[in-house]
N, CA, C and O atoms as a GROMACS GRO file, in nm:
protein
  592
    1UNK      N    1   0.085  -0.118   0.000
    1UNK     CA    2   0.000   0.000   0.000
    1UNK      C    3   0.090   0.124   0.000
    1UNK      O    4   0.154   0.149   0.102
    2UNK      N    5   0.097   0.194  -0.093
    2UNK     CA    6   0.140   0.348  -0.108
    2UNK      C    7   0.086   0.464  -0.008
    2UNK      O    8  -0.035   0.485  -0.001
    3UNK      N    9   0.160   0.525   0.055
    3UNK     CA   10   0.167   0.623   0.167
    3UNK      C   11   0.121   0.705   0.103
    3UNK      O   12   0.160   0.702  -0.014
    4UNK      N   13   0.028   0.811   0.136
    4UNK     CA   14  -0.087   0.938   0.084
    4UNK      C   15   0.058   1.057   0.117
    4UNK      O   16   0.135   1.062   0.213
    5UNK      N   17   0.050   1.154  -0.032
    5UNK     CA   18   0.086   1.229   0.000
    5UNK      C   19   0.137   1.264   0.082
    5UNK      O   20   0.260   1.268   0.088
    6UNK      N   21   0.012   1.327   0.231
    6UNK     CA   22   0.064   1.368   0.338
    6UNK      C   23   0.206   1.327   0.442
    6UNK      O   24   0.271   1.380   0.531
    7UNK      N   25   0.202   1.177   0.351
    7UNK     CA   26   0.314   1.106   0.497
    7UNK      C   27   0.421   1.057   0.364
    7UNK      O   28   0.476   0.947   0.368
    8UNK      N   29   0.437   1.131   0.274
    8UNK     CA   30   0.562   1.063   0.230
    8UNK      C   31   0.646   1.145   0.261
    8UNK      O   32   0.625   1.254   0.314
    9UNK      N   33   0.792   1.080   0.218
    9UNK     CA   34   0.884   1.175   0.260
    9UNK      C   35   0.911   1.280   0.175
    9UNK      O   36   0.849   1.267   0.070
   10UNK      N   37   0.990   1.393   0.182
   10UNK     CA   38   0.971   1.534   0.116
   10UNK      C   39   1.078   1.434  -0.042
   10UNK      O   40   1.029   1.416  -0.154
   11UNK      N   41   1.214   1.392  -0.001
   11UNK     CA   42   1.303   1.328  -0.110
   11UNK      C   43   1.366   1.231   0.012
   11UNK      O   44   1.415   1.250   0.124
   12UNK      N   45   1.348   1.159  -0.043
   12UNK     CA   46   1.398   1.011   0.030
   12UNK      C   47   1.524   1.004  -0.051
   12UNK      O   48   1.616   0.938  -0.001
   13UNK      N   49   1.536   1.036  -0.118
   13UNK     CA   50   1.701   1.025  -0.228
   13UNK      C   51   1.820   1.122  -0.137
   13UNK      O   52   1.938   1.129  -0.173
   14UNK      N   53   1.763   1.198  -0.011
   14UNK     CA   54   1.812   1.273   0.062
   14UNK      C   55   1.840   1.228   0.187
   14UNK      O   56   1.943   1.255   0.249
   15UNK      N   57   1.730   1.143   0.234
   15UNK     CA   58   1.807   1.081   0.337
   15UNK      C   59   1.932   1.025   0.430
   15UNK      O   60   1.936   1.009   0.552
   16UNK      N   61   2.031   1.000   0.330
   16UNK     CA   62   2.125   0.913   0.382
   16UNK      C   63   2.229   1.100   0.425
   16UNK      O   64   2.297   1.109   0.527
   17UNK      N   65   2.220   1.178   0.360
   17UNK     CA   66   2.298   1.314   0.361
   17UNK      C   67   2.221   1.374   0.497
   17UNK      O   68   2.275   1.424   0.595
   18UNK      N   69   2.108   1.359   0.479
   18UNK     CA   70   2.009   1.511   0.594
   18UNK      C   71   2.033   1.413   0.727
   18UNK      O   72   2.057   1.473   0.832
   19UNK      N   73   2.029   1.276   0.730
   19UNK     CA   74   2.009   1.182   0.862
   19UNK      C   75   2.182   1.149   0.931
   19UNK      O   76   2.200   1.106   1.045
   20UNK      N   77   2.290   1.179   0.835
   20UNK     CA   78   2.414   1.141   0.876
   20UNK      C   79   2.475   1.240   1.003
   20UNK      O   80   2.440   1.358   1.000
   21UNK      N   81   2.528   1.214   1.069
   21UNK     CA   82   2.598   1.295   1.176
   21UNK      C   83   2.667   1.356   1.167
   21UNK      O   84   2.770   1.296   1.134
   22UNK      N   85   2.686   1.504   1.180
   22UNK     CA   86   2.794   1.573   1.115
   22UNK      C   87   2.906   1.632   1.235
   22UNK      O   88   2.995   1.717   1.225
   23UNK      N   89   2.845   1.524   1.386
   23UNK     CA   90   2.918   1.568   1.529
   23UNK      C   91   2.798   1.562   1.637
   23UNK      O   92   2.676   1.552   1.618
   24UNK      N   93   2.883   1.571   1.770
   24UNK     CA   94   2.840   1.553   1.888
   24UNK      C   95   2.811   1.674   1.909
   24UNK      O   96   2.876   1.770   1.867
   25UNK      N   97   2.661   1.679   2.009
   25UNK     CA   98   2.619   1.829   2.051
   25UNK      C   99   2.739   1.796   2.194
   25UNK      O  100   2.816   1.701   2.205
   26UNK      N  101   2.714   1.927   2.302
   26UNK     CA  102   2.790   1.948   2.400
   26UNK      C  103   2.746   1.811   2.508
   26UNK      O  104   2.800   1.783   2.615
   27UNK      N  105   2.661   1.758   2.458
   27UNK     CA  106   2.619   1.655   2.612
   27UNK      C  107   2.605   1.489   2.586
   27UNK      O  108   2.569   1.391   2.652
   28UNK      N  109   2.669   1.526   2.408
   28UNK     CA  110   2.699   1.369   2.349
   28UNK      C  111   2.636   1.280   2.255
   28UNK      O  112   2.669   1.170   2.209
   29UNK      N  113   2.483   1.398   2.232
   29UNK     CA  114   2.454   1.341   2.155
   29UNK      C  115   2.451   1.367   2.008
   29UNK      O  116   2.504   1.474   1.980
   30UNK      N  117   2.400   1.296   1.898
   30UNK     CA  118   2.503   1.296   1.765
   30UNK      C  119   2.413   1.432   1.713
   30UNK      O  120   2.317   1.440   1.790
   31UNK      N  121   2.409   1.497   1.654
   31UNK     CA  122   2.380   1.623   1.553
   31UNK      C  123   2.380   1.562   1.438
   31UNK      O  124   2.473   1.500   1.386
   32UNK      N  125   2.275   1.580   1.402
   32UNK     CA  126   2.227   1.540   1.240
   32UNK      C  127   2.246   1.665   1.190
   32UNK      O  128   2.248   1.776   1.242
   33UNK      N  129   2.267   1.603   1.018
   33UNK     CA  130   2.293   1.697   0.908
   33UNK      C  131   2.168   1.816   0.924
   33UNK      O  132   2.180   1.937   0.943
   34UNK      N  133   2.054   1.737   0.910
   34UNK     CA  134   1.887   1.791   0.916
   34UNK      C  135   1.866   1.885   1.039
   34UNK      O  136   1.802   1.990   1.028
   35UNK      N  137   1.916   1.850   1.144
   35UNK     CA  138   1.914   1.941   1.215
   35UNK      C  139   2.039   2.101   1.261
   35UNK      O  140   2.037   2.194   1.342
   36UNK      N  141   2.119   2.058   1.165
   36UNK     CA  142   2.238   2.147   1.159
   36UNK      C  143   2.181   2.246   1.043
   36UNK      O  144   2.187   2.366   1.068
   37UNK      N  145   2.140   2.212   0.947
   37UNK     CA  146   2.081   2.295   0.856
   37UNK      C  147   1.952   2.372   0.894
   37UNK      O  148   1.914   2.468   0.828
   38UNK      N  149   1.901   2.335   0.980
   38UNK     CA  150   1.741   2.376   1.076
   38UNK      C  151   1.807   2.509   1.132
   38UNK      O  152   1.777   2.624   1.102
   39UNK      N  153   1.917   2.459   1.230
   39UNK     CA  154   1.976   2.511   1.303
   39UNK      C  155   2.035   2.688   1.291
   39UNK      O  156   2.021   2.787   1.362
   40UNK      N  157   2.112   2.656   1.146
   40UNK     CA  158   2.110   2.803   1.042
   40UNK      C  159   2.015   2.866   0.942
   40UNK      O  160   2.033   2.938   0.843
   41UNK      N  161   1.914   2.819   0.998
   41UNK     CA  162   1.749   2.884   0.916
   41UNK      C  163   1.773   2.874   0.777
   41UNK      O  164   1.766   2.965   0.695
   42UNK      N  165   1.812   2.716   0.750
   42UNK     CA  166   1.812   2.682   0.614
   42UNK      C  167   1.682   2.590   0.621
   42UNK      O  168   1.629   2.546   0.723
   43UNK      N  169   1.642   2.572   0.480
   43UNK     CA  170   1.551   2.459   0.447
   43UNK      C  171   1.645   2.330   0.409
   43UNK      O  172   1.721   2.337   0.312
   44UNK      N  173   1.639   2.214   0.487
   44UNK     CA  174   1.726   2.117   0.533
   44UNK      C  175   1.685   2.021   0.338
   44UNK      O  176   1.752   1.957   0.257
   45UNK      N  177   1.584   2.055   0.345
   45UNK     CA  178   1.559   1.941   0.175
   45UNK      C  179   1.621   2.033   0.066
   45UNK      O  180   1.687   1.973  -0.019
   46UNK      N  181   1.614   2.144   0.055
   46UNK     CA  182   1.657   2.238  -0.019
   46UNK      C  183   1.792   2.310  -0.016
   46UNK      O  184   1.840   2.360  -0.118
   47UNK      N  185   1.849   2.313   0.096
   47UNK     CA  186   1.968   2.290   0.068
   47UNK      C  187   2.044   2.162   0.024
   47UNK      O  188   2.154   2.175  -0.030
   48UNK      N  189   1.993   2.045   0.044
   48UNK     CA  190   2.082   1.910   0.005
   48UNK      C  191   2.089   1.927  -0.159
   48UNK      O  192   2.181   1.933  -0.241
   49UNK      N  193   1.913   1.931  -0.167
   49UNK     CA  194   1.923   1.963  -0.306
   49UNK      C  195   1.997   2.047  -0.408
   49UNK      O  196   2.009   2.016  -0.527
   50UNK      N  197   2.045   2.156  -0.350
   50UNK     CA  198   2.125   2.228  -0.401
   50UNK      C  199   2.295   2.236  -0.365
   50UNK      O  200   2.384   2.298  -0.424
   51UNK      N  201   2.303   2.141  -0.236
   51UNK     CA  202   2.435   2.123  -0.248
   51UNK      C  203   2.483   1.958  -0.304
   51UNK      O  204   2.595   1.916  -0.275
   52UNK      N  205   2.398   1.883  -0.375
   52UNK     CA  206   2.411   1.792  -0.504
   52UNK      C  207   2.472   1.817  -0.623
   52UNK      O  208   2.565   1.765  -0.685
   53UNK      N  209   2.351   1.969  -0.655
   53UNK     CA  210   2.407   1.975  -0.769
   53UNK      C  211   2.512   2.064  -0.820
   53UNK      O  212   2.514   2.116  -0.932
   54UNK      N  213   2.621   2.081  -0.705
   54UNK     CA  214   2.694   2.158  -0.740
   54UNK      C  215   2.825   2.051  -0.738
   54UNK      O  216   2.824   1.956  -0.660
   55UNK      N  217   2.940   2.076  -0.833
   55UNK     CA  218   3.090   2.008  -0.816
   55UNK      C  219   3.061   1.901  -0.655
   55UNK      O  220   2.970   1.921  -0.575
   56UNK      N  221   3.157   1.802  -0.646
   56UNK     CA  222   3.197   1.804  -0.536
   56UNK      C  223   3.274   1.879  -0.482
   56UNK      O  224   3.251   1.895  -0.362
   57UNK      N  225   3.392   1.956  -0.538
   57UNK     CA  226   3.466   2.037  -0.450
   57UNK      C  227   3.348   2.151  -0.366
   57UNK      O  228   3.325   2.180  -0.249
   58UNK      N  229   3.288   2.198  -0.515
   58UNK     CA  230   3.243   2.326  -0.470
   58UNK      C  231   3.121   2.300  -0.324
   58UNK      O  232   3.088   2.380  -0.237
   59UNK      N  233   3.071   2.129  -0.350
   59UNK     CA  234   2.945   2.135  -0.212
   59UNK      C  235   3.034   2.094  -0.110
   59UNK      O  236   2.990   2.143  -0.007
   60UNK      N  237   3.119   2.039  -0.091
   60UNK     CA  238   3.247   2.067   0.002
   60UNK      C  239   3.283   2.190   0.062
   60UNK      O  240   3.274   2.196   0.185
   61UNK      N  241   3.318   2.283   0.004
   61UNK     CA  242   3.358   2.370   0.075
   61UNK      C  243   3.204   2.500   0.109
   61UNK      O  244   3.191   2.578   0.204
   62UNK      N  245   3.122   2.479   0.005
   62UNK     CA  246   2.978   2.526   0.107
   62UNK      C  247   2.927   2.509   0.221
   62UNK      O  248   2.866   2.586   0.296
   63UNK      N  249   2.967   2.362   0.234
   63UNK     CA  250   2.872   2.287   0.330
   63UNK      C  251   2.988   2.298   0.435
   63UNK      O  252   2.961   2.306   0.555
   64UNK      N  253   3.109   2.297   0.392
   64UNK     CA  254   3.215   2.328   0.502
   64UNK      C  255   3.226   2.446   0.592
   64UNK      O  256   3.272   2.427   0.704
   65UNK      N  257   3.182   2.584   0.550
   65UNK     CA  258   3.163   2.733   0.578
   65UNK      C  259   3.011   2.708   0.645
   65UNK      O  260   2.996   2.780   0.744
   66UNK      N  261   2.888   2.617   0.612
   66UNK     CA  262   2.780   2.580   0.692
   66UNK      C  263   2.878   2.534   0.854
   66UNK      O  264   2.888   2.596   0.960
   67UNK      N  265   2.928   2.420   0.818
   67UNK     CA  266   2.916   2.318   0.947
   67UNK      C  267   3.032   2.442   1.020
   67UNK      O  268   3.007   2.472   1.137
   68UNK      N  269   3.135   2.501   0.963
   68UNK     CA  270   3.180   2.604   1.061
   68UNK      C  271   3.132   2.727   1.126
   68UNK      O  272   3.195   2.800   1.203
   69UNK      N  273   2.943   2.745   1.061
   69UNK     CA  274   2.889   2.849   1.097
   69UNK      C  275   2.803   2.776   1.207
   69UNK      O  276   2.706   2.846   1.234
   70UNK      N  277   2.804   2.686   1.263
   70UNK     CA  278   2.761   2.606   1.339
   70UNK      C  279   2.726   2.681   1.488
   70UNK      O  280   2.826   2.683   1.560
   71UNK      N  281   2.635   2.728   1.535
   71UNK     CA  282   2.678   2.777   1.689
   71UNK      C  283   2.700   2.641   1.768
   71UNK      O  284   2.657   2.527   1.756
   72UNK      N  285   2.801   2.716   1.867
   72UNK     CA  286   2.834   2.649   1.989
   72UNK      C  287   2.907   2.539   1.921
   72UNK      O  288   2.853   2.434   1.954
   73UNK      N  289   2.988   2.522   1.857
   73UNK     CA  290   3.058   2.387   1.816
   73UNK      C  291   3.253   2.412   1.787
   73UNK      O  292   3.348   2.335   1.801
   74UNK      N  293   3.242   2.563   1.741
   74UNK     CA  294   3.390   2.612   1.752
   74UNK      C  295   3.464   2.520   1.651
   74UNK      O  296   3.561   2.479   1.715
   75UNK      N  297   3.467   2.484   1.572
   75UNK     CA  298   3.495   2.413   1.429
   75UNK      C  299   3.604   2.522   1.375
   75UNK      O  300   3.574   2.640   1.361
   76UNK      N  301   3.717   2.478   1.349
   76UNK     CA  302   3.767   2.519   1.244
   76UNK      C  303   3.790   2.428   1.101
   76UNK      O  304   3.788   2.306   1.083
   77UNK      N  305   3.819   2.575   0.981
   77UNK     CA  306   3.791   2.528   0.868
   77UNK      C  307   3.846   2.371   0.846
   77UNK      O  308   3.756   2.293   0.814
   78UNK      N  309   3.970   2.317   0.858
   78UNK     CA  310   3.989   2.218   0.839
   78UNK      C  311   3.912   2.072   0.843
   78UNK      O  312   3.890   1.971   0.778
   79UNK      N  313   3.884   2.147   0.988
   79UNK     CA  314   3.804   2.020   1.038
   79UNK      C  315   3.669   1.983   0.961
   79UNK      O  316   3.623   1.876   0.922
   80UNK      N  317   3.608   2.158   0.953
   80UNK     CA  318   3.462   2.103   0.877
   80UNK      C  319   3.451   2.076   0.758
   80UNK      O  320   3.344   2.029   0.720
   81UNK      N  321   3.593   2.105   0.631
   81UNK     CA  322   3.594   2.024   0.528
   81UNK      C  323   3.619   1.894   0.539
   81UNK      O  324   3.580   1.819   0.450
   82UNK      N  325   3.692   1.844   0.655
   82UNK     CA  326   3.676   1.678   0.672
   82UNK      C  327   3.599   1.633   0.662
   82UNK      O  328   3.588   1.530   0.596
   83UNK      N  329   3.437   1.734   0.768
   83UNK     CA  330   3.380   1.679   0.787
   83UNK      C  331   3.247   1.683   0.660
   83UNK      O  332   3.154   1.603   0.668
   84UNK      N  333   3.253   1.755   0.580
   84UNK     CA  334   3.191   1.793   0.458
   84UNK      C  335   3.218   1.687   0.405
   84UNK      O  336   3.112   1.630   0.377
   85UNK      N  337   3.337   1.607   0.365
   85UNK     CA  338   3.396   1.591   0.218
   85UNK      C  339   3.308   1.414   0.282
   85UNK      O  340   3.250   1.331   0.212
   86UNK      N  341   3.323   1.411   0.382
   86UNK     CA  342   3.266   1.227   0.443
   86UNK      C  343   3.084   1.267   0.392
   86UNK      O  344   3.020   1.170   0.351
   87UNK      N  345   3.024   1.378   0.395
   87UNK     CA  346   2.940   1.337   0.400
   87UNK      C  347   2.884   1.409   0.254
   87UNK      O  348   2.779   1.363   0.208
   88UNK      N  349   2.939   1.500   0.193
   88UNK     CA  350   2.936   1.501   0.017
   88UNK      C  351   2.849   1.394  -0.044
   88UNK      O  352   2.739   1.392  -0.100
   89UNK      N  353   2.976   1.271   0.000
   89UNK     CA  354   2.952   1.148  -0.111
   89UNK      C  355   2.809   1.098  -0.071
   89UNK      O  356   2.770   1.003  -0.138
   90UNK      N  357   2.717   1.148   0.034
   90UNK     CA  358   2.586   1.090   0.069
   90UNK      C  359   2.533   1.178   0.017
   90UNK      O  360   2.435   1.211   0.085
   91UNK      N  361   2.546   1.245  -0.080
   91UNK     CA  362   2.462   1.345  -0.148
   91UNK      C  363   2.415   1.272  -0.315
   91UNK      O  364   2.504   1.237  -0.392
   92UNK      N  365   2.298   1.260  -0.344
   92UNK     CA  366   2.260   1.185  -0.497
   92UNK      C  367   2.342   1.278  -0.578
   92UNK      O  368   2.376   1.373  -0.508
   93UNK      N  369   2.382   1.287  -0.685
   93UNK     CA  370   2.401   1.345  -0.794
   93UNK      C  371   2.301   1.368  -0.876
   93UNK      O  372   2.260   1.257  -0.908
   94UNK      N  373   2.221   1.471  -0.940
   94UNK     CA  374   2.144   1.520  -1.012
   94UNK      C  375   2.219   1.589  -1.156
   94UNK      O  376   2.336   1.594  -1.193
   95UNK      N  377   2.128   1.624  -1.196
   95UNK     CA  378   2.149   1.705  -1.396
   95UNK      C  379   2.218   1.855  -1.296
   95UNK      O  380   2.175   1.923  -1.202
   96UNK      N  381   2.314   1.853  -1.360
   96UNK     CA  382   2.368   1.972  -1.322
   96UNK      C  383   2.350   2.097  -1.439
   96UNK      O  384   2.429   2.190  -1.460
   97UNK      N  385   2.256   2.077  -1.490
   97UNK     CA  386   2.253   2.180  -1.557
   97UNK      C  387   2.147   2.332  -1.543
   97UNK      O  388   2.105   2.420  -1.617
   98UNK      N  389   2.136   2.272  -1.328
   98UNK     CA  390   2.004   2.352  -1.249
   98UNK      C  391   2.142   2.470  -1.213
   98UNK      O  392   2.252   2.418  -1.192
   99UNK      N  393   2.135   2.562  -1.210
   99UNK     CA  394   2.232   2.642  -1.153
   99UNK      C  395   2.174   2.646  -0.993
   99UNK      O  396   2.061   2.662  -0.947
  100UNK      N  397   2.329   2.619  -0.920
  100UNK     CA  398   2.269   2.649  -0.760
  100UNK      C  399   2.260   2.760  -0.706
  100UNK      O  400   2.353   2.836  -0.732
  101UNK      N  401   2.147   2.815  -0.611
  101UNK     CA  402   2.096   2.904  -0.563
  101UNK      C  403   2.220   2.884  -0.449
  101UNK      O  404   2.271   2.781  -0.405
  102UNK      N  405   2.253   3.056  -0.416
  102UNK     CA  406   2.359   3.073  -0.271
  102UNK      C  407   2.282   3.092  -0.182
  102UNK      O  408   2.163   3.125  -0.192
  103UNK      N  409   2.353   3.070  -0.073
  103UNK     CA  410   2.312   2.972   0.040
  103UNK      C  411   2.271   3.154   0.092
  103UNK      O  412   2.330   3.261   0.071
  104UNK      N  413   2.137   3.116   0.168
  104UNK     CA  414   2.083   3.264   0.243
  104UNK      C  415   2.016   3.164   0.360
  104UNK      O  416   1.915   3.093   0.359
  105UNK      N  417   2.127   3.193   0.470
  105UNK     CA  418   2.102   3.173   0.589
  105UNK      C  419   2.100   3.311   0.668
  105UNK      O  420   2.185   3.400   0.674
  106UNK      N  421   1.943   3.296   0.741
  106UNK     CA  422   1.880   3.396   0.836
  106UNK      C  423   1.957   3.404   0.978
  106UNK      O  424   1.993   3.310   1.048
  107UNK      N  425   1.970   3.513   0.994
  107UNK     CA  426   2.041   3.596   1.138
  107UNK      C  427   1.942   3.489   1.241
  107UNK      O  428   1.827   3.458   1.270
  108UNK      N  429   2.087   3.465   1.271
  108UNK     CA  430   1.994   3.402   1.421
  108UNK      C  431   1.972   3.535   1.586
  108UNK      O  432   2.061   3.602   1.639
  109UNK      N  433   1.882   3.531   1.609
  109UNK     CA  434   1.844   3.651   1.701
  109UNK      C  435   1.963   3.640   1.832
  109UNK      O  436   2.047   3.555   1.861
  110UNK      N  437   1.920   3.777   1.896
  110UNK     CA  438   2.006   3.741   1.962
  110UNK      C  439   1.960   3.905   2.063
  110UNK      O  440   1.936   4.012   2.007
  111UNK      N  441   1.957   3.888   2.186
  111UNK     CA  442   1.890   3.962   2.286
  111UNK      C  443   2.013   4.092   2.296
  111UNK      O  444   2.134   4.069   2.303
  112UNK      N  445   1.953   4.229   2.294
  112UNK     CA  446   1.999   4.351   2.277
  112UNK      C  447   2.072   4.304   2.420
  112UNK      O  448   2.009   4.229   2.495
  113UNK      N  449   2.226   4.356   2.461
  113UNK     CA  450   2.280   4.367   2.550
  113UNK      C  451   2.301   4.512   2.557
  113UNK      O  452   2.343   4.580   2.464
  114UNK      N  453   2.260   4.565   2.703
  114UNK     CA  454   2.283   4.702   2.784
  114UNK      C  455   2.384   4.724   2.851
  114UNK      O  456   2.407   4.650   2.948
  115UNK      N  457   2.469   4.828   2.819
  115UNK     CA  458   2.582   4.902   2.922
  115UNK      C  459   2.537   4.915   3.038
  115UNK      O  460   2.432   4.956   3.088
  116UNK      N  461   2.680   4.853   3.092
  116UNK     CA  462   2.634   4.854   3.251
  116UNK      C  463   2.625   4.976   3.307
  116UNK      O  464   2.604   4.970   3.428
  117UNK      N  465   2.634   5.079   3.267
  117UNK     CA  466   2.641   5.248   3.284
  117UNK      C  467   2.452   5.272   3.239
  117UNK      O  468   2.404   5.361   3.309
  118UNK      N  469   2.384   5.232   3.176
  118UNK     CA  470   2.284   5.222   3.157
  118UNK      C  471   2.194   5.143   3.259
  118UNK      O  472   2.088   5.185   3.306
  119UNK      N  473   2.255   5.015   3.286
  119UNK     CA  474   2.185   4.934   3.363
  119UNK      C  475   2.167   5.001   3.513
  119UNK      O  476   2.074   4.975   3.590
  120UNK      N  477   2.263   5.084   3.536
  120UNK     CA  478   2.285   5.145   3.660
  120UNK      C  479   2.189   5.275   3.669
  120UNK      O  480   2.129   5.298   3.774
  121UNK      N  481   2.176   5.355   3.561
  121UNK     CA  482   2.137   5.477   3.568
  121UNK      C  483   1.978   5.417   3.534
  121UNK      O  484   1.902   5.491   3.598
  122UNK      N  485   1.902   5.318   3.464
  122UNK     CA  486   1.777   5.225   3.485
  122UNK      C  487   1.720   5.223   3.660
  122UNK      O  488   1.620   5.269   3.717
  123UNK      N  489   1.832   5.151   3.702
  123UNK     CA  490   1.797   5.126   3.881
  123UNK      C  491   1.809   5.289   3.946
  123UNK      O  492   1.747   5.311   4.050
  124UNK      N  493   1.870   5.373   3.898
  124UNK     CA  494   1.856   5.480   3.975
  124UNK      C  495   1.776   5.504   3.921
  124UNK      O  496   1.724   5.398   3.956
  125UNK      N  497   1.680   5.560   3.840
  125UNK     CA  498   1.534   5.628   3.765
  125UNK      C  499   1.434   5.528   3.868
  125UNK      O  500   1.358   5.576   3.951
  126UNK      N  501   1.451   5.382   3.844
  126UNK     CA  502   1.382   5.306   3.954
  126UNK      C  503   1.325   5.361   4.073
  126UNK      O  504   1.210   5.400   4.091
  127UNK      N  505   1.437   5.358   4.166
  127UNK     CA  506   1.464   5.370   4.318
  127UNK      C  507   1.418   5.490   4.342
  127UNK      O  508   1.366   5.517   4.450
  128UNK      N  509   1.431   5.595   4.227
  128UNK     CA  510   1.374   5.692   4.290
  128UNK      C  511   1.233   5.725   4.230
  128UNK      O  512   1.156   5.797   4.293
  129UNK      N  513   1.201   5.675   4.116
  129UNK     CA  514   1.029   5.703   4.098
  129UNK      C  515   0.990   5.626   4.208
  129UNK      O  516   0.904   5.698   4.259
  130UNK      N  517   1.002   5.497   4.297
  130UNK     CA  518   0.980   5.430   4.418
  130UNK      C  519   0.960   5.520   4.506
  130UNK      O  520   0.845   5.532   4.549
  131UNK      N  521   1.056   5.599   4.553
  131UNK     CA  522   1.071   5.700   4.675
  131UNK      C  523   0.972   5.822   4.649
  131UNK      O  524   0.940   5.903   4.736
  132UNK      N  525   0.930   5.825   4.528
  132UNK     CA  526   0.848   5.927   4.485
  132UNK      C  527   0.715   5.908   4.515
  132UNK      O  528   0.650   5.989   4.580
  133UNK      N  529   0.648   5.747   4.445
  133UNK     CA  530   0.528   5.718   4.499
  133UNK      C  531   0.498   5.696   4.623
  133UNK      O  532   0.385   5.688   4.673
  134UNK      N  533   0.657   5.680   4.702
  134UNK     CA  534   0.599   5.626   4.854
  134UNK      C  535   0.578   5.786   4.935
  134UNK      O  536   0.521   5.798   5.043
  135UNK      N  537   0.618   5.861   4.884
  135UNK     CA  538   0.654   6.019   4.944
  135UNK      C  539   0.500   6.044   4.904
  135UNK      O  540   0.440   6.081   5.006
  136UNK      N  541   0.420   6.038   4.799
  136UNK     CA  542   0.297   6.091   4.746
  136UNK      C  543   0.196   5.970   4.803
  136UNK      O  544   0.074   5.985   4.806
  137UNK      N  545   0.236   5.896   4.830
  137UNK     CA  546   0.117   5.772   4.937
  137UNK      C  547   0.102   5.785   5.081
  137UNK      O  548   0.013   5.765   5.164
  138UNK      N  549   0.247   5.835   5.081
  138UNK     CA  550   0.225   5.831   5.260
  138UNK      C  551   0.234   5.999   5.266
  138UNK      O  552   0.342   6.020   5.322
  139UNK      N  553   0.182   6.106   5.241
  139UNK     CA  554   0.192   6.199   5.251
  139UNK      C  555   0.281   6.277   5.300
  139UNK      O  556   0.246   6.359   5.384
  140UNK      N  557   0.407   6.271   5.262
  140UNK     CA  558   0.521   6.307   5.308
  140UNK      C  559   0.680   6.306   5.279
  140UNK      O  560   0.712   6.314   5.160
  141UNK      N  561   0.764   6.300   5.358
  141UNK     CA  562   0.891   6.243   5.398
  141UNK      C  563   0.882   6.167   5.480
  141UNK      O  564   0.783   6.182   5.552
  142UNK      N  565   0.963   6.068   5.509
  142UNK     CA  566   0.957   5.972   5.646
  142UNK      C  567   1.044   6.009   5.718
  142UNK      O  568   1.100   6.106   5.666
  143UNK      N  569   1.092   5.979   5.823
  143UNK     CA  570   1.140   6.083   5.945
  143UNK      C  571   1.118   6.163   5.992
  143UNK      O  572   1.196   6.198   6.081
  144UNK      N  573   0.994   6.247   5.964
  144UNK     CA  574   0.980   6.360   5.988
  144UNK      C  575   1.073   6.492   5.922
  144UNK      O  576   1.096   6.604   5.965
  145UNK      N  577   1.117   6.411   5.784
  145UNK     CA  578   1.171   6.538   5.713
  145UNK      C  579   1.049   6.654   5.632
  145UNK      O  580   0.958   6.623   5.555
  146UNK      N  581   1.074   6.741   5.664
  146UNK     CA  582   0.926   6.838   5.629
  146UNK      C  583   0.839   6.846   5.720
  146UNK      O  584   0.773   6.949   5.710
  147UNK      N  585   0.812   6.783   5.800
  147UNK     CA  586   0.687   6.763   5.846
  147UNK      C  587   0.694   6.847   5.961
  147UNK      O  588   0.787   6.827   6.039
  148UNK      N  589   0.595   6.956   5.989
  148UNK     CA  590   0.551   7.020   6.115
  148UNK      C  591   0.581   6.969   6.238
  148UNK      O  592   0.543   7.026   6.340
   0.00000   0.00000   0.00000
């Protein structure tokens, strides 16, 4: 019985490339190709596809500048053309006569960091709109500063 649309796979001719390990995350476990390409806001079927049909040298050293754009993994170039060139050959070969699209991987976000000269002068604006509402709640100064 043939699988409906919905549940086939996107290219099964991709598999053996998107499912191979391209390294250990920090706690041991293996990192798939598929998820390394997720990882740099690539489309994981669409890039294989397009790093097929390019040379082997040339999807070598693409996919090499990928696996070194890797966060948290600290790769240098050498290493990730090693690790490119092992997993190349799990790439199908197609009609190369598709020209390949360059690789447009999306900014991964990343939370505005504040000067600590800012962070400081934040807590002082704080502390004292605080001292302000408590001065206008409790009708006053406390200590008896001002007060009759």
């Amino acid at each position: 019985m043939a699988l409906r649309e919905t549940f086939r796979p996107l290219r099964p001719d991709l598999d053996n490339f998107l499912f191979a390990a391209v390294g250990a995350e920090q706690d041991g476990i293996p990192l798939s190709m598929l998820s390394a390409l997720t990882r740099l806001g690539l489309d994981p079927w669409d890039e294989a596809g397009r790093l097929s049909s390019l040379s082997k040298r040339e999807a070598i050293e693409q996919l090499a500048r990928l696996i070194a754009d890797l966060p948290d993994t600290g790769r240098s170039m050498v290493e990730a053309r090693e690790i490119a060139g092992g997993l190349v050959i799990q790439l199908p070969k197609h009609d190369s006569a598709h020209l390949p699209l360059p690789v447009q991987a999306r900014q991964r976000f990343r939370w505005p960091t504040v000067p600590k000269q800012s962070q400081f002068l934040v807590l002082c604006v704080v502390v004292a709109a605080a001292a302000l509402v408590s001065i206008a709640l409790h009708g006053g100064f406390p200590f008896g500063f001002g007060s009759p």
